[in-house]
MDAnalysis code that builds the backbone (N, CA, C; Angstrom):
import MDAnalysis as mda
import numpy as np

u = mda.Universe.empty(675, n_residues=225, atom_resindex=np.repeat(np.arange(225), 3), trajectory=True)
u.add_TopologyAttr("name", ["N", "CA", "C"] * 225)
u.add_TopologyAttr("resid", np.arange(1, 226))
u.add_TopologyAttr("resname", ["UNK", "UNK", "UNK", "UNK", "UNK", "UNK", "UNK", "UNK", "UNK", "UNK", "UNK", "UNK", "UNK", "UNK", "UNK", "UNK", "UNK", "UNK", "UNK", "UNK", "UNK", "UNK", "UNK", "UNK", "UNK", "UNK", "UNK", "UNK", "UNK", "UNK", "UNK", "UNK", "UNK", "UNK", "UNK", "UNK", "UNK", "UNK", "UNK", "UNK", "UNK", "UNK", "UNK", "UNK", "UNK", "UNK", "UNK", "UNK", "UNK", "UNK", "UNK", "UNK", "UNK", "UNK", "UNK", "UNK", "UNK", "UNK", "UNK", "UNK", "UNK", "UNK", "UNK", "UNK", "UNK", "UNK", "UNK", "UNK", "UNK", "UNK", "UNK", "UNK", "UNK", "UNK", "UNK", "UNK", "UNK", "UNK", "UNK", "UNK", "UNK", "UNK", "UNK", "UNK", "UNK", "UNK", "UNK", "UNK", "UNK", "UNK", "UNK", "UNK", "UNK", "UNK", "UNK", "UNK", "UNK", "UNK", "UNK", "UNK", "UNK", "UNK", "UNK", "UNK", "UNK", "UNK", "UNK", "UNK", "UNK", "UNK", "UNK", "UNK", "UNK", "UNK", "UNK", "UNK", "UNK", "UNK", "UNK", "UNK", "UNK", "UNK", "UNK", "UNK", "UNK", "UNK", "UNK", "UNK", "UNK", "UNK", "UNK", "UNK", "UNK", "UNK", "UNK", "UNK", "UNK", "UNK", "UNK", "UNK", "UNK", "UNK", "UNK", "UNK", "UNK", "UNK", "UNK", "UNK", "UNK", "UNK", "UNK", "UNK", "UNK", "UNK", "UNK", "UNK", "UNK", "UNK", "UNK", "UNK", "UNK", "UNK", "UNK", "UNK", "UNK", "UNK", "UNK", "UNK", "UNK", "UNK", "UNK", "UNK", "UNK", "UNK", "UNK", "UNK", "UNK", "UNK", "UNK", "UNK", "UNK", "UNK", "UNK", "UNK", "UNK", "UNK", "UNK", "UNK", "UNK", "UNK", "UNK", "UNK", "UNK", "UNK", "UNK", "UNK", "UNK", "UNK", "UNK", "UNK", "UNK", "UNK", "UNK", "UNK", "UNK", "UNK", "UNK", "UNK", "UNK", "UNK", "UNK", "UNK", "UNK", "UNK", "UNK", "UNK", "UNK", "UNK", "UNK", "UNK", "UNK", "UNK", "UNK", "UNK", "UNK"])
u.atoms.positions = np.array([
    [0.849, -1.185, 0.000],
    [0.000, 0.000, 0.000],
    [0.884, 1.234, 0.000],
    [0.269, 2.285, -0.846],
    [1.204, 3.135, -0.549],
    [1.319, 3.911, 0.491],
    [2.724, 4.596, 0.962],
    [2.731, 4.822, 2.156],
    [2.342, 6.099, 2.274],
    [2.012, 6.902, 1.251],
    [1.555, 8.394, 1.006],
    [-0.140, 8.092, 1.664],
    [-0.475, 7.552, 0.720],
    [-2.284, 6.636, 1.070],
    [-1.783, 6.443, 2.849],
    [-1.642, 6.001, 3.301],
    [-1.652, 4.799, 4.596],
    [-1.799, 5.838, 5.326],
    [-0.103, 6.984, 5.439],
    [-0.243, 8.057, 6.509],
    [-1.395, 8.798, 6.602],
    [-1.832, 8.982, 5.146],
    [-3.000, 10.239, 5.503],
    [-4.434, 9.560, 6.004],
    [-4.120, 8.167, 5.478],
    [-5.843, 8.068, 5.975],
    [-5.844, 7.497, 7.811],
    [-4.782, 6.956, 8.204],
    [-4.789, 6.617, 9.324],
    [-4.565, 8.140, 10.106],
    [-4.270, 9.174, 9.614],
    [-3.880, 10.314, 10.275],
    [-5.594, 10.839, 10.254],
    [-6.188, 10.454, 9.406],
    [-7.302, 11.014, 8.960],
    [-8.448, 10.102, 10.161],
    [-8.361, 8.927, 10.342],
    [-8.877, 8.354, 10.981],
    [-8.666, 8.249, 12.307],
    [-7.518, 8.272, 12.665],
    [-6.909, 8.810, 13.963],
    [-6.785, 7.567, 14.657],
    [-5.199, 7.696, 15.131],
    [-4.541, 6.089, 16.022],
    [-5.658, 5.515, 17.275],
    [-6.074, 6.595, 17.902],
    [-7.115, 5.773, 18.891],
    [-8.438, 4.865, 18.233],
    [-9.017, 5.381, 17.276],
    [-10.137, 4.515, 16.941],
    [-9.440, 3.572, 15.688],
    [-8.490, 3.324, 14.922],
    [-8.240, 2.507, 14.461],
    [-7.363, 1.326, 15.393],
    [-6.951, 2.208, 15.868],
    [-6.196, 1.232, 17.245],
    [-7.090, -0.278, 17.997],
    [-8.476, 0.327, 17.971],
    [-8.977, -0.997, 18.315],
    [-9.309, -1.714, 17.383],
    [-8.645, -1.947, 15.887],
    [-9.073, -2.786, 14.881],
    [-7.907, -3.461, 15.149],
    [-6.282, -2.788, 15.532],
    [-5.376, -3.461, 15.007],
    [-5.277, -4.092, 16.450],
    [-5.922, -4.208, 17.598],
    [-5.597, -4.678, 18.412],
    [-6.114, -6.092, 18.489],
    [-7.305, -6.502, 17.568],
    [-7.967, -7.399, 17.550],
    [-7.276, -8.487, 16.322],
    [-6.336, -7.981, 15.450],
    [-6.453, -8.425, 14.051],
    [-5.312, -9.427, 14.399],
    [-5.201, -10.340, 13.546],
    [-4.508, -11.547, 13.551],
    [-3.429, -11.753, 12.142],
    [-3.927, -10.513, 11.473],
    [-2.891, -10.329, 10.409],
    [-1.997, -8.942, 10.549],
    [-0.993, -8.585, 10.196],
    [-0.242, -7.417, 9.957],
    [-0.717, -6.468, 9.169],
    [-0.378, -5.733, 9.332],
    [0.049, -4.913, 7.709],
    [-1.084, -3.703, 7.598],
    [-1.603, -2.359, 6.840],
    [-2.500, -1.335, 6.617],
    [-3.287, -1.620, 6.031],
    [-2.849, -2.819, 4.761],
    [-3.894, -3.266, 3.961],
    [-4.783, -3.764, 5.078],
    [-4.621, -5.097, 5.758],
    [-5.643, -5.926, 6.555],
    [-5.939, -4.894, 7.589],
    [-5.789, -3.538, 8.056],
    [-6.004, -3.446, 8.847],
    [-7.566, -2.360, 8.353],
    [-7.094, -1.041, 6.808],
    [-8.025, -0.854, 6.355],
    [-9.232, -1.642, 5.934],
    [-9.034, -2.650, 5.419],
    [-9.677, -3.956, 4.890],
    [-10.931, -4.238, 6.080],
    [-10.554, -4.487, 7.210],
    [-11.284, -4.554, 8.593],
    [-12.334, -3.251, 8.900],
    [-11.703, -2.393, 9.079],
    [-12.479, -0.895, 9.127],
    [-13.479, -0.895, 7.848],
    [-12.998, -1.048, 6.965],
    [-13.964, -0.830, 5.872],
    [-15.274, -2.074, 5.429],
    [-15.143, -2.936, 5.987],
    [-15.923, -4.366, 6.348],
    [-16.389, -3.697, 7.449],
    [-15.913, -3.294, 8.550],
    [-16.883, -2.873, 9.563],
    [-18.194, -2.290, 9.478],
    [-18.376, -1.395, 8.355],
    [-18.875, -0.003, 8.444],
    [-19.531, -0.760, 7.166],
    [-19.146, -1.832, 6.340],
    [-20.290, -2.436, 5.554],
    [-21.215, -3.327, 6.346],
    [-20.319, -4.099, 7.357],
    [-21.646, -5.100, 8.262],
    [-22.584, -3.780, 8.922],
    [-21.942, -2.662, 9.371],
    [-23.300, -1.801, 10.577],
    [-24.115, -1.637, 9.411],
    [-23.700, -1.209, 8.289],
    [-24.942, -0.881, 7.202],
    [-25.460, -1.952, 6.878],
    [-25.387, -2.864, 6.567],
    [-26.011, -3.915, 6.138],
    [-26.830, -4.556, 7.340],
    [-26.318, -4.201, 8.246],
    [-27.881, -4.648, 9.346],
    [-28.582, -3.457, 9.874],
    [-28.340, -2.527, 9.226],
    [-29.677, -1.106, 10.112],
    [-31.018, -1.374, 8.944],
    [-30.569, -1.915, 7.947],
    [-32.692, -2.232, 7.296],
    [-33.372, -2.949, 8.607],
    [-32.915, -4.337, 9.001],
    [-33.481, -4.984, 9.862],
    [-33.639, -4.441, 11.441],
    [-32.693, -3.711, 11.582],
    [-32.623, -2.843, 13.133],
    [-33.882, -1.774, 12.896],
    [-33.741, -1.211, 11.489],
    [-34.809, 0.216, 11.652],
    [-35.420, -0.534, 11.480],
    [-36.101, -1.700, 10.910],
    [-37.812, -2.120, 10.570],
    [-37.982, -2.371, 12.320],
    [-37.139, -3.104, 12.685],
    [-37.285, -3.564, 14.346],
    [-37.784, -2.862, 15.183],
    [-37.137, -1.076, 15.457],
    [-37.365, -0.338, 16.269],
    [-38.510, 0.168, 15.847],
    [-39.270, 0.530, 14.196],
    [-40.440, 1.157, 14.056],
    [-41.675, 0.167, 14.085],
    [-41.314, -1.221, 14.364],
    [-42.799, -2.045, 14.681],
    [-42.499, -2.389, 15.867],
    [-41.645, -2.328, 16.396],
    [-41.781, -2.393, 17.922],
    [-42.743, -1.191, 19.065],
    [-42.186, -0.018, 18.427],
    [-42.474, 1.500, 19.182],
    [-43.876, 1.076, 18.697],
    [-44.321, 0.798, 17.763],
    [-45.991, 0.886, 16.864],
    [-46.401, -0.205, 18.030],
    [-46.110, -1.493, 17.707],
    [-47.143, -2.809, 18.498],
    [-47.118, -2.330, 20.032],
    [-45.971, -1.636, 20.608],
    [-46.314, -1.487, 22.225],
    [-47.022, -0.135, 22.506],
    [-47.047, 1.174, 21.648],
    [-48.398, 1.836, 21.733],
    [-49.711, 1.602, 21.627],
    [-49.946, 0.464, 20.221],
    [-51.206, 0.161, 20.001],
    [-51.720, -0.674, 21.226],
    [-50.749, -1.257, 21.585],
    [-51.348, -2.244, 22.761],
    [-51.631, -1.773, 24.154],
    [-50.973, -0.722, 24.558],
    [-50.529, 0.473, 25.752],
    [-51.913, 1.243, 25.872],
    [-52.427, 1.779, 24.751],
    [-53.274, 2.347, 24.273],
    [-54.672, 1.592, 24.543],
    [-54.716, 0.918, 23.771],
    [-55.824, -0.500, 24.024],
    [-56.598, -0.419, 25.839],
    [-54.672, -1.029, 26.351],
    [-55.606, -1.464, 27.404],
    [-55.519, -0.320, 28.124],
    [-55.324, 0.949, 28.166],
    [-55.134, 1.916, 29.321],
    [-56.503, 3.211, 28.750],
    [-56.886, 2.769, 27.428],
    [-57.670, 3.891, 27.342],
    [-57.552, 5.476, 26.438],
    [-56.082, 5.175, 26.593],
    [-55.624, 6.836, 26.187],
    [-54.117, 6.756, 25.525],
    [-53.864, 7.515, 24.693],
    [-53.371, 7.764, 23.879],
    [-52.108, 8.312, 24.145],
    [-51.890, 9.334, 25.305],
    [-51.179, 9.942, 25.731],
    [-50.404, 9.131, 26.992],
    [-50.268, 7.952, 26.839],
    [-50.066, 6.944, 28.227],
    [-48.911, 7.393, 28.607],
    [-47.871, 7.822, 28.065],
    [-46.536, 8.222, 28.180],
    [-46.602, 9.489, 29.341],
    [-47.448, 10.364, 29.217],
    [-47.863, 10.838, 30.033],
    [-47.821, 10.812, 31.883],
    [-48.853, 9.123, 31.646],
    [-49.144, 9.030, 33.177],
    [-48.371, 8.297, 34.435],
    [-48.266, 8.967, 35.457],
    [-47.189, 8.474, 36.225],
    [-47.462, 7.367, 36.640],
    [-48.837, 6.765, 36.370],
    [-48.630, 5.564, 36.916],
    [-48.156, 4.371, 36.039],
    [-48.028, 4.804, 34.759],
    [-47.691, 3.957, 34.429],
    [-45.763, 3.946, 33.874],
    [-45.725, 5.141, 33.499],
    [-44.285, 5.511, 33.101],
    [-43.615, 5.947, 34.287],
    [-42.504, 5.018, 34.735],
    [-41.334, 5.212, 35.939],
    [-40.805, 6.592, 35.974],
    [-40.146, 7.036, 36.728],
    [-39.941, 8.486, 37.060],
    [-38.539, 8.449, 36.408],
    [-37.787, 7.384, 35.951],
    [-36.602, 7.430, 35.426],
    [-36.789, 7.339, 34.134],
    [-37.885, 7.100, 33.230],
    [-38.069, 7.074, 32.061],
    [-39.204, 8.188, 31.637],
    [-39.476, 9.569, 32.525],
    [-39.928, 10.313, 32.245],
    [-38.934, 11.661, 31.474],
    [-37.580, 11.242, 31.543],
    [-36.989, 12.347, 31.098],
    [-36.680, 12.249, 29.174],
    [-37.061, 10.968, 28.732],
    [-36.904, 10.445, 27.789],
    [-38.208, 11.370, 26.712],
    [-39.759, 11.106, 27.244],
    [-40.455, 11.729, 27.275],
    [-40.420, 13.245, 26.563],
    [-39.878, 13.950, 28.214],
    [-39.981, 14.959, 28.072],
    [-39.074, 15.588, 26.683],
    [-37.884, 14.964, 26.525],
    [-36.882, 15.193, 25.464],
    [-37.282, 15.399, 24.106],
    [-38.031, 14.086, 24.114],
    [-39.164, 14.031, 22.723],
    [-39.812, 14.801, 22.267],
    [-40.685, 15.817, 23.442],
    [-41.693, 16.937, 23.346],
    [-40.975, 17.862, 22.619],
    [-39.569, 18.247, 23.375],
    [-38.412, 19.280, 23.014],
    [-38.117, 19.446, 22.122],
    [-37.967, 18.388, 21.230],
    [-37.523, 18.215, 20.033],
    [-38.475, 18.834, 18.950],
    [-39.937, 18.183, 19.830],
    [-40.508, 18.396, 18.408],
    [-40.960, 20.026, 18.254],
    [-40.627, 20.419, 19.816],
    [-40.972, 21.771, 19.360],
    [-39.952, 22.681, 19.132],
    [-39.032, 22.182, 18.993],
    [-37.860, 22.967, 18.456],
    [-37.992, 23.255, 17.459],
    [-38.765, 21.969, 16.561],
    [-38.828, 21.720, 15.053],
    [-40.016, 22.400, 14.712],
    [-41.058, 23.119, 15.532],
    [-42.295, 23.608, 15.467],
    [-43.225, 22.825, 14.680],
    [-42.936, 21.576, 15.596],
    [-43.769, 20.595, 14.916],
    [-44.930, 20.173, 16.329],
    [-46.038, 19.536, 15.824],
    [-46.955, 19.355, 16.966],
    [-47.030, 18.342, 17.734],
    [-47.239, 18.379, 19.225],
    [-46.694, 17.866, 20.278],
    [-48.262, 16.878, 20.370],
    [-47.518, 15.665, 19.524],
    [-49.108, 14.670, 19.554],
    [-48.644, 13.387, 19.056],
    [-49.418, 12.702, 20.182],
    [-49.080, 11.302, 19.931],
    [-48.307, 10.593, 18.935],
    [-48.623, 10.503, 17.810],
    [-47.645, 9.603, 16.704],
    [-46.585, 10.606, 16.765],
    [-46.368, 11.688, 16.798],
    [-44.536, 12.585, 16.717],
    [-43.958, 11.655, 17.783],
    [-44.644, 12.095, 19.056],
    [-44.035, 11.386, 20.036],
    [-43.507, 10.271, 20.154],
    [-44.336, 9.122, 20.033],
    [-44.199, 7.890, 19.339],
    [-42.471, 7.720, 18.485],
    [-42.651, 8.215, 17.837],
    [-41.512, 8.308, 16.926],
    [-40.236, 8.635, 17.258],
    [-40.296, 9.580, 18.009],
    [-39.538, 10.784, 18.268],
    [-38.374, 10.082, 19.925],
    [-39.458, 9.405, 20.525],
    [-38.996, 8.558, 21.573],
    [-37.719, 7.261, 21.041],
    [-36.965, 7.276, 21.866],
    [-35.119, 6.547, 21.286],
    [-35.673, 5.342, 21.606],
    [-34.957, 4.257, 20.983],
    [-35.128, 3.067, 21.166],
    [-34.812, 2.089, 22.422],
    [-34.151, 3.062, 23.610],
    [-33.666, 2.684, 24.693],
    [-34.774, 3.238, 25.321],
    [-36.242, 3.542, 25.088],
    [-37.343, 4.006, 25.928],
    [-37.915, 2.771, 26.243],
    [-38.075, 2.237, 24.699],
    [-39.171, 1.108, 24.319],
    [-38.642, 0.192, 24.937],
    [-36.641, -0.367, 24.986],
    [-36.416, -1.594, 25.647],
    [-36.670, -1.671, 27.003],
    [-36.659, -0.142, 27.440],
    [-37.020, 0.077, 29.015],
    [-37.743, -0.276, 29.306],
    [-38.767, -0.418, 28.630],
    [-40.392, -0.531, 29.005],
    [-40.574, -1.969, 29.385],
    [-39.357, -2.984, 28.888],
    [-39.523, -4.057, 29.022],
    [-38.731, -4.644, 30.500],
    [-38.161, -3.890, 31.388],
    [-37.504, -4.265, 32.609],
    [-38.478, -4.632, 33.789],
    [-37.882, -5.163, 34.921],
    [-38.583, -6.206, 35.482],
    [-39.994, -4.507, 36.586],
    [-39.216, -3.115, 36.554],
    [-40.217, -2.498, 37.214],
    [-41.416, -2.159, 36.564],
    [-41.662, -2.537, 35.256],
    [-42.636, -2.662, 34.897],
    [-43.625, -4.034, 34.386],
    [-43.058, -4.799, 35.544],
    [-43.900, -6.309, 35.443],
    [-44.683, -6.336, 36.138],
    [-45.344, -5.135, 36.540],
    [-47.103, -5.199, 37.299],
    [-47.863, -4.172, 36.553],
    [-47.256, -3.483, 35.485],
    [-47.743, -2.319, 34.969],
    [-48.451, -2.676, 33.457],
    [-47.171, -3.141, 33.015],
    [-47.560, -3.438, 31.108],
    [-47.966, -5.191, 30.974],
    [-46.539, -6.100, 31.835],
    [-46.727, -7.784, 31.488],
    [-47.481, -8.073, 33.014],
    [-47.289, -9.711, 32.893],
    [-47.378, -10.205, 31.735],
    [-48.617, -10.169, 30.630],
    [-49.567, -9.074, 30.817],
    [-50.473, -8.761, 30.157],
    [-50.479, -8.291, 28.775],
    [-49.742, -7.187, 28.317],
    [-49.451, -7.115, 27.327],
    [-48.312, -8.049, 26.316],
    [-48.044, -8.970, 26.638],
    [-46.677, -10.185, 25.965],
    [-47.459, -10.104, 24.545],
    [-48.900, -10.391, 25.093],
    [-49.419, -11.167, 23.539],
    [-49.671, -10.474, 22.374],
    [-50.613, -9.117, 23.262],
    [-50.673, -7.921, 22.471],
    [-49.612, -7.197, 21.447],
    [-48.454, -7.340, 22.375],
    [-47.456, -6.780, 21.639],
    [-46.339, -7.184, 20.820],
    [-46.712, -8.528, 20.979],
    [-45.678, -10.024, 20.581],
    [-46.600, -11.170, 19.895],
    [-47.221, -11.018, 19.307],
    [-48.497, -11.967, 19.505],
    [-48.397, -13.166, 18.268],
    [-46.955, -13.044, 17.813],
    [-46.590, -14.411, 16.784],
    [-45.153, -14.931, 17.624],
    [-45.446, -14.775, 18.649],
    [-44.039, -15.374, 19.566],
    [-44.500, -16.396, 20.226],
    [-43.389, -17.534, 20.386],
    [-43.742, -19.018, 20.422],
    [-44.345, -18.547, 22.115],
    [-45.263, -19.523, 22.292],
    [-46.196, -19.313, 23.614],
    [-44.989, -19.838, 25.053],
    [-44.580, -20.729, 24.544],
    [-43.536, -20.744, 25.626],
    [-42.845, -19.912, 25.652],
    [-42.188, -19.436, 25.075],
    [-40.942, -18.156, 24.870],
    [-41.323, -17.259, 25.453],
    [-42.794, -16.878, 25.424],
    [-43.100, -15.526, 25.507],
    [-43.681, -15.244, 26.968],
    [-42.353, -14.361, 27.953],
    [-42.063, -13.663, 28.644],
    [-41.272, -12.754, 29.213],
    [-41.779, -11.822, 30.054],
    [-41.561, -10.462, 30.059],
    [-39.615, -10.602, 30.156],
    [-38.967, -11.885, 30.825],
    [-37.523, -11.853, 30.634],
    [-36.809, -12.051, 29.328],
    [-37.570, -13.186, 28.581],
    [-36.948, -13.273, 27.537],
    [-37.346, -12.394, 26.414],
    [-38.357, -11.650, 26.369],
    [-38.523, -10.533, 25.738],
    [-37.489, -9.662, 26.049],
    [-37.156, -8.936, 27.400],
    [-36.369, -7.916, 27.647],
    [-34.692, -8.312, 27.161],
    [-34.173, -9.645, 27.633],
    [-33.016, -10.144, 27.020],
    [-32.640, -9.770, 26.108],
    [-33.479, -10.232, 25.336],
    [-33.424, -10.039, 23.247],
    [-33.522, -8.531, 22.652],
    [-34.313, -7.719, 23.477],
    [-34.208, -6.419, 23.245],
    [-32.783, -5.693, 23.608],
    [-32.545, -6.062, 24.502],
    [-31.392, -5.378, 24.943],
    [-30.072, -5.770, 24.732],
    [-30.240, -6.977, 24.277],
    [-28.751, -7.415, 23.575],
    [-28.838, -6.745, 22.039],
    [-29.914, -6.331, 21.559],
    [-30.228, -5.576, 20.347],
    [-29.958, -4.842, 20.754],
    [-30.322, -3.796, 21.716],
    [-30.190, -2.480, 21.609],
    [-28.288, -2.303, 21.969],
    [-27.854, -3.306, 22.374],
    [-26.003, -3.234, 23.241],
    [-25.463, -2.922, 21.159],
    [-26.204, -4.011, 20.376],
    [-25.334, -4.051, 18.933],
    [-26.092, -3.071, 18.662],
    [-27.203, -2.232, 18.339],
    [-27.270, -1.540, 17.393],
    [-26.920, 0.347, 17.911],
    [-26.497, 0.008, 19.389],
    [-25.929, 1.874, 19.958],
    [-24.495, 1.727, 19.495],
    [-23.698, 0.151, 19.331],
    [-22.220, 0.195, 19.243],
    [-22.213, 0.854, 17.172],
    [-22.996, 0.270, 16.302],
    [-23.500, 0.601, 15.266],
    [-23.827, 2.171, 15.518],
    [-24.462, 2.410, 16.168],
    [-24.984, 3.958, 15.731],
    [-24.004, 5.277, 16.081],
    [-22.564, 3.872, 16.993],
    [-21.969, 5.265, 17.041],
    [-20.595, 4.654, 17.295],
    [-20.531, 4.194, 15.855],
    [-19.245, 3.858, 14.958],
    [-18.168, 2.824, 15.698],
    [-18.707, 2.093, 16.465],
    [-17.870, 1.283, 17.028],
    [-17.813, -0.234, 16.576],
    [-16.351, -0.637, 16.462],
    [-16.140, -2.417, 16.041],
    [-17.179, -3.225, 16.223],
    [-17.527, -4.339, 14.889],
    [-18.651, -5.307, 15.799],
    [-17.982, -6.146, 14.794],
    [-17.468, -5.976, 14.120],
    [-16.519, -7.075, 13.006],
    [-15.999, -8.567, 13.917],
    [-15.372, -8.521, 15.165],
    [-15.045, -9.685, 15.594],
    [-15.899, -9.937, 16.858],
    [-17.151, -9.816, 16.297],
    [-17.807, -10.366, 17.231],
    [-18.626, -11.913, 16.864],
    [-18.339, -13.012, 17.425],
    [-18.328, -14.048, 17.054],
    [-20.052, -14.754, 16.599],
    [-20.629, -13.941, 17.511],
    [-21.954, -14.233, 17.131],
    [-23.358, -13.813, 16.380],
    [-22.176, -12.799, 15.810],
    [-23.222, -11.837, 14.520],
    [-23.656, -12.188, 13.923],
    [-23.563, -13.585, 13.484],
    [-24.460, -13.979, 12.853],
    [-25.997, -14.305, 12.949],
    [-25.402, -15.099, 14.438],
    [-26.691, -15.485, 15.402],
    [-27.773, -14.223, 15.543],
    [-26.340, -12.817, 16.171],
    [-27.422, -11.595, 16.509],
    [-28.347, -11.325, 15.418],
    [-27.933, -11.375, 14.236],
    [-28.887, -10.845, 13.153],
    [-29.992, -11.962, 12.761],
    [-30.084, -13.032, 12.756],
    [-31.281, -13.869, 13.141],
    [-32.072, -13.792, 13.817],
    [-31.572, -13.452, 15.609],
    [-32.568, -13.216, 16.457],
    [-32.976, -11.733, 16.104],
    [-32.518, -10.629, 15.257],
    [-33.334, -9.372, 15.231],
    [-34.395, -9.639, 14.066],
    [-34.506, -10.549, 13.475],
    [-35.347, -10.581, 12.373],
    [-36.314, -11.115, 12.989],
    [-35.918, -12.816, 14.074],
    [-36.958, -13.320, 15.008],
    [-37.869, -12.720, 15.212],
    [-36.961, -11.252, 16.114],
    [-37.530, -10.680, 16.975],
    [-38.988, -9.902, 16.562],
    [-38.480, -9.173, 14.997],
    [-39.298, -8.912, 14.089],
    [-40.653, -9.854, 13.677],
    [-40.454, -10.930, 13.533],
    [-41.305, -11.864, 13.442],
    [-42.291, -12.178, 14.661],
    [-41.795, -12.278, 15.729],
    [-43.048, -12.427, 17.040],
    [-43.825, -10.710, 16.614],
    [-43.518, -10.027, 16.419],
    [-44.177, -8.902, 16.142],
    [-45.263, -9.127, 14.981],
    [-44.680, -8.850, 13.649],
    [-45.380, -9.267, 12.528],
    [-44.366, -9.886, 11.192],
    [-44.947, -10.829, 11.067],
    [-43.935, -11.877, 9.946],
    [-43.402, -11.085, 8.916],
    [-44.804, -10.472, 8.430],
    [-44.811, -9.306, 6.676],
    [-43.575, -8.911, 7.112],
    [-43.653, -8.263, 8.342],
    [-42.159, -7.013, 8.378],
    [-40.990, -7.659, 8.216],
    [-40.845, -9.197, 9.078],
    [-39.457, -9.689, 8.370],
    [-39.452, -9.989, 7.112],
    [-40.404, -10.510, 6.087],
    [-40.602, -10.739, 5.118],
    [-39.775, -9.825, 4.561],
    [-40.701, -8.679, 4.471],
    [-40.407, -7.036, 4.053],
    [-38.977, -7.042, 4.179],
    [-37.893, -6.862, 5.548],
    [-36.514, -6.989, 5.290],
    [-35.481, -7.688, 4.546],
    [-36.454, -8.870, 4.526],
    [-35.281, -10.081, 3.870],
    [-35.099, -9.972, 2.480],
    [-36.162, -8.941, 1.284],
    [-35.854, -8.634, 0.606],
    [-34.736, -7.578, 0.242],
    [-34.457, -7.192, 1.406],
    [-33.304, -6.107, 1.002],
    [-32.078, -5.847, 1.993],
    [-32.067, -7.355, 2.334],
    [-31.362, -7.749, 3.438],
    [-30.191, -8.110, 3.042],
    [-28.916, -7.603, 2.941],
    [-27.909, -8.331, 2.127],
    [-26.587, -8.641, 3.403],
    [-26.830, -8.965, 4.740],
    [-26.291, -8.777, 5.792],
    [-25.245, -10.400, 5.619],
    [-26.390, -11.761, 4.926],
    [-25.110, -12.760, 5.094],
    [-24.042, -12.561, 3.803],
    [-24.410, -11.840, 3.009],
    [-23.518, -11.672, 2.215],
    [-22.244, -11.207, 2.303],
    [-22.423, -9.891, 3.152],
    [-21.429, -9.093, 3.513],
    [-20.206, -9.758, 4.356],
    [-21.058, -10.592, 5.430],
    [-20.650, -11.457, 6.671],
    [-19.426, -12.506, 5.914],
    [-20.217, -12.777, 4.732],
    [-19.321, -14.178, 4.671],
    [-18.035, -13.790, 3.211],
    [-18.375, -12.553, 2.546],
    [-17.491, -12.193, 1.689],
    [-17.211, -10.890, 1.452],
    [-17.558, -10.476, 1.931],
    [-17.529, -8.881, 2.136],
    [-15.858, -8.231, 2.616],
    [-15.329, -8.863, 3.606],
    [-13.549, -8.261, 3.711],
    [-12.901, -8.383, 2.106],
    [-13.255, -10.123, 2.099],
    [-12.141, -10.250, 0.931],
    [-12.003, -9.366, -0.211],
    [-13.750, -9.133, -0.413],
    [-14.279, -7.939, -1.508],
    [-13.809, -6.858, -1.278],
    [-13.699, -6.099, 0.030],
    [-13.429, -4.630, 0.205],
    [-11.653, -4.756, 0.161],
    [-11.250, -5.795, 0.437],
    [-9.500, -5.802, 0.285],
    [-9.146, -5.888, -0.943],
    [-10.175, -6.133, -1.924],
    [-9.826, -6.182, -3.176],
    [-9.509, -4.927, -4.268],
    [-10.534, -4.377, -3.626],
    [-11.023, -3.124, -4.205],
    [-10.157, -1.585, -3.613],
    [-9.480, -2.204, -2.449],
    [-8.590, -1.306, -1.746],
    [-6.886, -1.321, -2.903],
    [-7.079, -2.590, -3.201],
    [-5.677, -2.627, -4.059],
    [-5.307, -1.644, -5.027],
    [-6.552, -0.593, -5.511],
    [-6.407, -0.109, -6.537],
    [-5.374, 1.536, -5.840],
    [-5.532, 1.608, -4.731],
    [-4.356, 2.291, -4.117],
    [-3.185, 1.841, -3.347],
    [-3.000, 0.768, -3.452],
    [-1.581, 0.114, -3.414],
    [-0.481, 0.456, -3.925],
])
């Protein structure tokens, strides 16, 4: 590689965050080490179709169901049902939207709320509030054994650990069970509504990347060698 190329882009990228590629790597050299970085940043893209379908039928099935059984629309609202530690999440949402002078109403909100609201919703202080009553409502193609308020929250939150390291540019390249993870987010998709995994798998190109995707991006790196 050339060494004109190498300095500037590692200068460009900066020794601390490439540093944890080369600390992991089992080969030498700038090539394998760009090669890695640039496979990285194709696997986070290649699994945010299935992460975003995830987080927008998730936020949808646990309002519609929230809604249902409480009556009202605005549930986010009420203290009895939203913890005092997940009211600041809330309030943030409102902020936003009126920053944007946009209107402070249910579906913005909905939306507007981070995906670390919704996994919240699934922890054990709200297992007299939402479950095990809502499981079915809001999960309601999830195997009947499976489906409880722990192993629901598990699966969410080992999603939400891969898709914050994804949203904010961090290694997931040697992580041994990515494969697995991206199965169970489609699963996960599926106890929700099947269509929607359906819907992803058409434009899902995540085992591809997984299983040939370095060799491809090291290939294509040669042309600045």
């Amino acid at each position: 590689m050339q060494d004109d190329f190498a300095t500037k882009l590692l200068m460009a990228l900066s020794s601390e965050r490439i540093g944890a590629y080369r600390d992991r790597m089992s080969e030498d050299g700038n090539a394998n080490l760009f090669a890695h970085y640039a496979w990285n940043i194709a696997l986070s893209e290649s699994l945010y179709p299935s992460l975003q379908i995830l987080e927008v039928v998730l936020r949808n099935s646990i309002h519609q169901a929230v809604c249902q059984d409480f009556g009202r629309t605005d549930w986010y609202d009420d203290g009895n049902i939203i913890n005092i530690k997940d009211r600041d999440a809330v309030s943030k949402a409102k902020k936003t939207l009126a920053g944007m002078n946009k209107p402070i109403e249910p579906g913005r909100i909905v939306a507007e709320l981070n995906f670390g609201f919704w996994t919240a919703l699934m922890d054990r202080r709200y297992e007299r509030v939402l479950w095990p009553k809502l499981l079915k409502p809001c999960f309601p193609y999830m195997p009947r054994h499976l489906r409880t308020r722990k192993n629901v929250s598990g699966r969410f939150e080992r999603i939400r650990r891969l898709r914050n390291r994804i949203f904010h540019h961090e290694p997931i390249w040697y992580w041994h069970d990515l494969e697995k993870q991206h199965q169970d987010i489609l699963e996960a998709i599926a106890w929700i509504e099947p269509a929607a995994r359906d819907f992803v798998t058409a434009i899902d190109n995540f085992p591809d990347v997984y299983q040939n995707g370095r060799t491809t991006i090291k290939a294509n790196l040669e042309r600045f060698y």
